[in-house]
N, C-alpha and C positions, 0 to 999 in steps of 0.2 A: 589714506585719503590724501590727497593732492593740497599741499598750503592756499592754494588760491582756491581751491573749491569748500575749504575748511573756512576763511574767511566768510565767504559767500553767505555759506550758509547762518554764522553767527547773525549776519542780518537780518534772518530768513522770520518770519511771524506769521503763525496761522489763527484766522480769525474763524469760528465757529458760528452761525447763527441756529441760535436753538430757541429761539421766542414762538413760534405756532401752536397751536391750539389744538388741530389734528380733528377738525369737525368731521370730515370726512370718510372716517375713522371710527363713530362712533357705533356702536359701545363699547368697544375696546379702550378708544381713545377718552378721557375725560378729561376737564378742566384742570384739574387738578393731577394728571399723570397723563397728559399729551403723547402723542404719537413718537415724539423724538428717545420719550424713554421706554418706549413698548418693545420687548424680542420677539420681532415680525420671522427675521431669517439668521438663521445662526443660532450663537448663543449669546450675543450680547446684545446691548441696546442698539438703536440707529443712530443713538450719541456718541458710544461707546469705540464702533466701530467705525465713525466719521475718527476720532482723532488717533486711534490705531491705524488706520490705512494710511497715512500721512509720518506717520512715528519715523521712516528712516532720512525725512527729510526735516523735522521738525518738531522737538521735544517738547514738552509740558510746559517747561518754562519758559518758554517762547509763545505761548499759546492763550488768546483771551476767547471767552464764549461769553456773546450777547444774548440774553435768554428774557425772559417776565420775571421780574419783583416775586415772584411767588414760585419763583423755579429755580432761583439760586441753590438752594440745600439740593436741593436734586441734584442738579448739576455738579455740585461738590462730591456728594457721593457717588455718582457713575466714573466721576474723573476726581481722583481724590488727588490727584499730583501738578494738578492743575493752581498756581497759587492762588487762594482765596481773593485776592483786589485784581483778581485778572478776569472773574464772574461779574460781569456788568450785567444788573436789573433793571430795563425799563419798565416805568409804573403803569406805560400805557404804550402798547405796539404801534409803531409809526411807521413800517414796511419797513425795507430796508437798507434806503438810504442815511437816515438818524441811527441805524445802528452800528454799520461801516465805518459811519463819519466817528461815533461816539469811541470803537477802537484805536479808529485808524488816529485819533487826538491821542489818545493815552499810550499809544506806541510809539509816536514822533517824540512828547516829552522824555521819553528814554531812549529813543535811537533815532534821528531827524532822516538817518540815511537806508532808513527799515525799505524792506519789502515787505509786501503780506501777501499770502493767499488766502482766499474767502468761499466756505464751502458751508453750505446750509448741513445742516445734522440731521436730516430724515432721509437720505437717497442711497439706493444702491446701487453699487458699481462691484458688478462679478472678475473682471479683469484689473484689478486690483496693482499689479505689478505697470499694467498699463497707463494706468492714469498715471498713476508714481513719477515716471518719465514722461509723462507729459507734462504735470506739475514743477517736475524740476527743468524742463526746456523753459517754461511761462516765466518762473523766477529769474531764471536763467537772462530769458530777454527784455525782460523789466527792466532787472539789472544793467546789461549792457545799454536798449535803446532807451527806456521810456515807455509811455504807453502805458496803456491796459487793454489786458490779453481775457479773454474770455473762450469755454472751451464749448465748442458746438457740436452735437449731438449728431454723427451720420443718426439722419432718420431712418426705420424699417418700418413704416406707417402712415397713413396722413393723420395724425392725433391733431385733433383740433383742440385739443386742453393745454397743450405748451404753445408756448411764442418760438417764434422761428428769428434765424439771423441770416441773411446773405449775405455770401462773401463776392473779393472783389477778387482782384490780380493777390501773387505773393509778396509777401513783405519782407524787406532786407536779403535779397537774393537764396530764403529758406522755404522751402517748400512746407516746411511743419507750422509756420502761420501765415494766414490769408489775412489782407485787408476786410475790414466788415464793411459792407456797401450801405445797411441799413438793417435794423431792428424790423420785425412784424409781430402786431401784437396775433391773441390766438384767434386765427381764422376760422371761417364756415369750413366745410369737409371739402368744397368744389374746390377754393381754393387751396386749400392744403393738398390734394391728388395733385392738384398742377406743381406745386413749388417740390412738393419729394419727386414729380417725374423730370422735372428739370433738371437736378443733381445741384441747384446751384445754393440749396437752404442746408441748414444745418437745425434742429431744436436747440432753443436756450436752456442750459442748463442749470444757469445761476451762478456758476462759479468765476473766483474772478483771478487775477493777479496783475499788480502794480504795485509802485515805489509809493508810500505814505504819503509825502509831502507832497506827490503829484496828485496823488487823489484827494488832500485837501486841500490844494490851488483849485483844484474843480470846483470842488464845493463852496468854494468861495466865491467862483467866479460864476456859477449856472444857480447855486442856491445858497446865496449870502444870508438869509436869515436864519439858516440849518445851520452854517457857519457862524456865527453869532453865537447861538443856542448852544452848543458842543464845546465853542469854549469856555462860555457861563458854567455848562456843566461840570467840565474837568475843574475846573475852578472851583467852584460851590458843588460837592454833589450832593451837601444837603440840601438844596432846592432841586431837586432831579423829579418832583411831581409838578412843581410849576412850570419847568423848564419842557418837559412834555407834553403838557396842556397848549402849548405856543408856537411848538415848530412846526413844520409842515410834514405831512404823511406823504410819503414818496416813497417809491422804487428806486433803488441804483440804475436801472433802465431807463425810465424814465426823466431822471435828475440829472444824470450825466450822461451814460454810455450814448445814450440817441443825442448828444450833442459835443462830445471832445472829438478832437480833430485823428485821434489818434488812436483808433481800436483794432485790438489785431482777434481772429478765431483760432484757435488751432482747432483741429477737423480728433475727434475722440472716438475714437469705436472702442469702449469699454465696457460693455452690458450694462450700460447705465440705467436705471429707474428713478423717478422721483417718488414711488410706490406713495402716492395720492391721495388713491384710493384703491379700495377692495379689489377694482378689476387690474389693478396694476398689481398687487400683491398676489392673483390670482395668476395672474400671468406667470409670478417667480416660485410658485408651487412645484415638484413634483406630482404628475398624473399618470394614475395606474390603466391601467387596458380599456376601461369605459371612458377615459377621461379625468376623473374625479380626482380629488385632492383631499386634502386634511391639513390643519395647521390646529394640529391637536387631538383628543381623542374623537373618531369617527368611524360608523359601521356604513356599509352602502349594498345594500339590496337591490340588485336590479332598475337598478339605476343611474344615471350618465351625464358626465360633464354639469357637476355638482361641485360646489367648494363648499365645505366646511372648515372653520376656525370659531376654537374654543380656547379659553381660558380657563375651563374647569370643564364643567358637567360634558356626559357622554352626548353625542349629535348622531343621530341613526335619521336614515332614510329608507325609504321603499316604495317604487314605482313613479320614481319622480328623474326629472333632467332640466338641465340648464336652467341651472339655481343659486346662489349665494347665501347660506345661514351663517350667521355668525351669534357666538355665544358667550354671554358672560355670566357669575352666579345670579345678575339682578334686573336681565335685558335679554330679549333674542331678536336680532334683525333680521327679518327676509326679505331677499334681495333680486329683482330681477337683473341679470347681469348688463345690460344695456342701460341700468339706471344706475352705476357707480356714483357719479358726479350728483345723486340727487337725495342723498342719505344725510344733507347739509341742514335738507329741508325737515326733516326729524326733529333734529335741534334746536331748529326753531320754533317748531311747534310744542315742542315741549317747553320750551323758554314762555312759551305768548300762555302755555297751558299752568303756570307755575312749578313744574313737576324737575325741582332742581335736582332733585335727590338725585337724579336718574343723569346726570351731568355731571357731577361733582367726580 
């Protein structure tokens, strides 16, 4: 390895966020074993394989994940090498702006000259070696310009469930990042056909990369009071439930990136997912000659473009199509595939019905 890219990297810090709930998800997903630690694909977790895909750029010890008060032990065990005061628990999910900011403090106290990169723990990216290199270009040009770099998703769809980013002209005479012209939140479908036939959008993916101390000049300068709060916290984090009850709930999109002066995209074709929901996971299945899929044990009888996913008991079908059952020893959801996004509504009704058991 090269001394100057050996250095580089010592500064290098990967931020994790693993606090979601994974409502979207359920029965699979519960409160209390979230989507982040569920093996959707593979054989590991979506936590598990967030900080292995990253592993030749950025080792454990370099590495904090912001997760729920109630998810720390989790998190210790999927990532045992991870050290213990590096598992930040917020008592109370603030999106994730307060969680950023909450590492991005605890990283400058020990390296004021840190880079971090910021990568939520449920998504999949099939092109794995590809992101890698892109990741290390972001760091790369943090490092040299500044800025915060965010990686934009070529679309293959108009999904109206992600935010879009447009880009401008290229930045610093490199064609691997484009200026961001503006943030879109998630559009109707008319407008989404139009921005993917344009070529000029990208999906947001979430992920981020910038210098520490410049992403706490932000913070300070668009949301002083989250700044405030974040130092309280690193300070006192035995006050870390009062200190939560007070700062504000915000996006990093919204808190900063739609207002610093200085956003760059890099453009990623990595078989990315945010796998969401069921129809996103349905998507990264293997399907045999009718269609059908399994993500577990499953029989299919004359039947087509069916998913099944169990976590124990056998799922048989017969004379049925264009379906979603999912199975666990205590729940079975059936699903018409056009209503992924609406399995939220479940969970509510079972919350308004008192039926927590069925949550937990």
């Amino acid at each position: 390895m090269e001394k100057g890219l050996e250095l580089a990297l010592m500064s290098r810090w990967l931020v994790i966020l693993a606090g979601g709930r994974g409502e979207r998800f359920w029965p699979l997903s519960r409160i209390m074993h979230p989507k982040q630690f569920l093996t959707l694909i593979g054989d590991k977790s979506m936590l598990e394989s967030t900080r292995d895909r990253v592993a030749s750029l950025i080792d454990d010890a370099h590495t904090f994940v912001v997760t729920g008060v109630d998810y720390v032990d989790k998190v210790s065990l999927n990532l045992p090498h991870v050290p213990p005061d590096q598992i930040l628990g917020e008592p109370r999910g603030c999106n994730t702006a307060p969680s950023i900011a909450w590492a991005a403090e605890s990283i400058f106290r020990r390296d004021s000259e840190a880079v971090m990169l910021v990568l939520p723990s449920d998504h999949v990216i099939q092109h794995a070696s590809r992101f890698v290199e892109l990741a290390h270009r972001a760091l790369t040009l943090a490092e040299r310009y500044g800025g915060f770099y965010t990686f934009g998703i070529v679309p293959t769809h108009p999904e109206t469930g992600y935010g879009y980013i447009e880009r401008d002209g290229s930045a610093f005479d490199d064609a691997t990042a484009l200026e961001v012209k503006r943030f879109v939140e998630k559009p109707p479908r008319e407008v989404a056909e139009e921005m993917v036939q344009s070529g000029r959008y990208f999906w947001n993916s979430g992920m981020f990369a910038f210098r520490v101390g410049e992403l706490l000049n932000a913070v300070q300068e668009y949301l002083p009071m989250l700044a405030e709060g974040i130092t309280d916290l690193v300070d006192n984090p035995q006050r870390a439930r009062d200190i939560f009850s007070e700062i504000p709930a915000i996006s990093i999109d919204h808190g900063i990136m739609e207002k610093a002066p200085a956003v760059y995209v890099l453009p990623a074709d990595i078989g990315w997912d945010d796998v969401g929901t069921f129809g996103a996971l349905a998507r990264l299945l293997p399907r045999d000659g009718e269609q059908n899929a399994a993500h577990g044990y499953a029989i299919f009888v004359e039947s087509e473009n069916v998913t099944a996913i169990s976590d124990g008991p056998l799922v048989s079908f017969v004379g049925v199509k264009d379906l979603y059952v999912v199975a666990t020893q205590d729940a079975v959801l059936i699903l018409s595939p056009d209503k992924s996004q609406d399995v939220r509504k479940v969970v509510e009704a079972l919350k308004q019905g008192g039926n927590h058991e069925h949550l937990l």
